[in-house]
C-alpha positions in Angstrom: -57.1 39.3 -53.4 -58.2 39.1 -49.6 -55.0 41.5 -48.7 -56.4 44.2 -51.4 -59.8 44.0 -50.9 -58.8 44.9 -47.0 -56.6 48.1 -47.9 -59.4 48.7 -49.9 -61.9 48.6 -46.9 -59.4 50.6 -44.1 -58.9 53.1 -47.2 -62.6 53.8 -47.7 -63.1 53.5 -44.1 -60.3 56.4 -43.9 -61.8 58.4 -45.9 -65.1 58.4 -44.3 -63.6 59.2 -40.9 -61.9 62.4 -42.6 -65.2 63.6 -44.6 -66.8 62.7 -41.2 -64.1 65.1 -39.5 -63.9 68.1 -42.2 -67.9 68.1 -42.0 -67.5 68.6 -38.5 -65.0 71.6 -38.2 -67.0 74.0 -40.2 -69.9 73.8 -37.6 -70.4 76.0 -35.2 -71.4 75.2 -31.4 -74.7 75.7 -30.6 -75.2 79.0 -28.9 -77.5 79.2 -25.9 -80.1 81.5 -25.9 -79.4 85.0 -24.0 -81.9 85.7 -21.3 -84.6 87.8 -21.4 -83.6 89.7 -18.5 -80.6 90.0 -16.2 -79.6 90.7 -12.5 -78.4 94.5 -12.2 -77.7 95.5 -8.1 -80.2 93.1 -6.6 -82.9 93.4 -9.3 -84.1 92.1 -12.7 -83.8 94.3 -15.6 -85.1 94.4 -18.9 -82.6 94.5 -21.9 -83.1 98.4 -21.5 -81.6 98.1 -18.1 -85.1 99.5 -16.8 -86.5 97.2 -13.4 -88.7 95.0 -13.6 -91.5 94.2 -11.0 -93.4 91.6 -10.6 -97.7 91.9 -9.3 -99.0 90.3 -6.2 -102.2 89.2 -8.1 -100.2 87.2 -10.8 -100.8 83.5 -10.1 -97.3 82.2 -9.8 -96.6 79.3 -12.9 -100.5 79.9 -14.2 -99.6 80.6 -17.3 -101.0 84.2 -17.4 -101.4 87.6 -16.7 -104.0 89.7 -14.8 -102.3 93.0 -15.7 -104.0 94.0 -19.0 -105.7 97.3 -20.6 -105.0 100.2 -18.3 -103.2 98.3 -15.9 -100.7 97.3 -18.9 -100.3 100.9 -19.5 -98.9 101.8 -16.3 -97.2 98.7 -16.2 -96.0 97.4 -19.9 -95.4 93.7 -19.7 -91.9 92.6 -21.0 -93.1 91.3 -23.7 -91.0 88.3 -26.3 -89.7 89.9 -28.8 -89.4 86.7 -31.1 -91.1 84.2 -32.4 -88.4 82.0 -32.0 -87.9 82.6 -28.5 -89.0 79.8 -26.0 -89.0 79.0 -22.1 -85.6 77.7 -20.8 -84.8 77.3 -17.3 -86.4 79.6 -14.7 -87.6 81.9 -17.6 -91.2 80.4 -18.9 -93.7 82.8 -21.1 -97.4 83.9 -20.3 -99.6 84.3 -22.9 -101.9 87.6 -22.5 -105.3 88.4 -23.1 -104.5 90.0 -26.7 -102.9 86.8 -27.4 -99.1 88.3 -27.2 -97.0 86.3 -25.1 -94.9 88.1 -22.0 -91.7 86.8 -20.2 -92.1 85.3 -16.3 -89.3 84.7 -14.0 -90.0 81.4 -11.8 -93.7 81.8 -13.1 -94.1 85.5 -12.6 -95.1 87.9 -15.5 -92.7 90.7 -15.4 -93.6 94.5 -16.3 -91.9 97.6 -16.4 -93.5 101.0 -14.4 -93.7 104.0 -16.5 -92.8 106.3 -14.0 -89.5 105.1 -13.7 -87.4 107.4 -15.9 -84.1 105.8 -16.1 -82.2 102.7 -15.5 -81.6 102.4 -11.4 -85.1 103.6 -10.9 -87.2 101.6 -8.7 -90.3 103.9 -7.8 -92.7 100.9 -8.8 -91.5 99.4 -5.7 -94.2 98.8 -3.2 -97.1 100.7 -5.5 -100.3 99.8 -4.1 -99.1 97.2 -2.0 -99.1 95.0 -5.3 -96.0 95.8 -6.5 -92.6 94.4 -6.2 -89.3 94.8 -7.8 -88.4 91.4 -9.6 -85.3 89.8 -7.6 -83.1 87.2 -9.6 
């Protein structure tokens, strides 16, 4: 009686450990989110592969931006596409005045410059003293 009863307990406890091990193989690993931007020849680009610049007058890890209404305009913020998407690592998100929420890098908002036509461009470089193109 005690010898079954103990085949019975390695057989259950058998089949557990392969229930445990089939459960297992049909998941997937956990995928880490992409980032919002990326290093492109010295600079940050957007997933357009346009630069990104950060503004002087941003307080660094505030929280916020100061570049809203026509200075959003000439500078769109690059802005978080989805809701889903949250801070990890050096990337944190700003919320803006509207109440949309923007990417930082190391606690600075990033924009884009409108006058910069395609991907390479960096004419936002240096604008009014204020301006800087974002550096990974």
């Amino acid at each position: 009686m005690i010898r079954s009863s103990k085949r019975l307990l390695h057989r259950g406890a058998l089949l557990l450990t392969v229930l445990a091990l089939a459960a297992c193989a049909g998941m997937q690993p956990e995928k880490k989110p992409a980032a919002p931007a990326m290093a492109d020849n010295g600079a940050l680009v957007g997933p357009s592969k346009m630069t990104l610049y950060t503004f002087d007058r941003d307080n660094a890890g505030s929280g916020k931006s100061v570049c809203n209404g026509p200075c959003a305009t000439n500078w769109p913020p690059l802005m978080v596409a989805r809701a889903e998407d949250k801070a990890q690592g050096d990337w944190s998100i700003v919320l803006r005045d509207d109440g949309s929420r923007q990417w930082a890098y190391k606690g600075r908002p990033l924009y884009y410059w409108v006058k910069d036509q395609k991907p390479g461009d960096r004419t936002g470089d240096g604008v009014n003293q204020v301006w800087r193109t974002a550096t990974p």
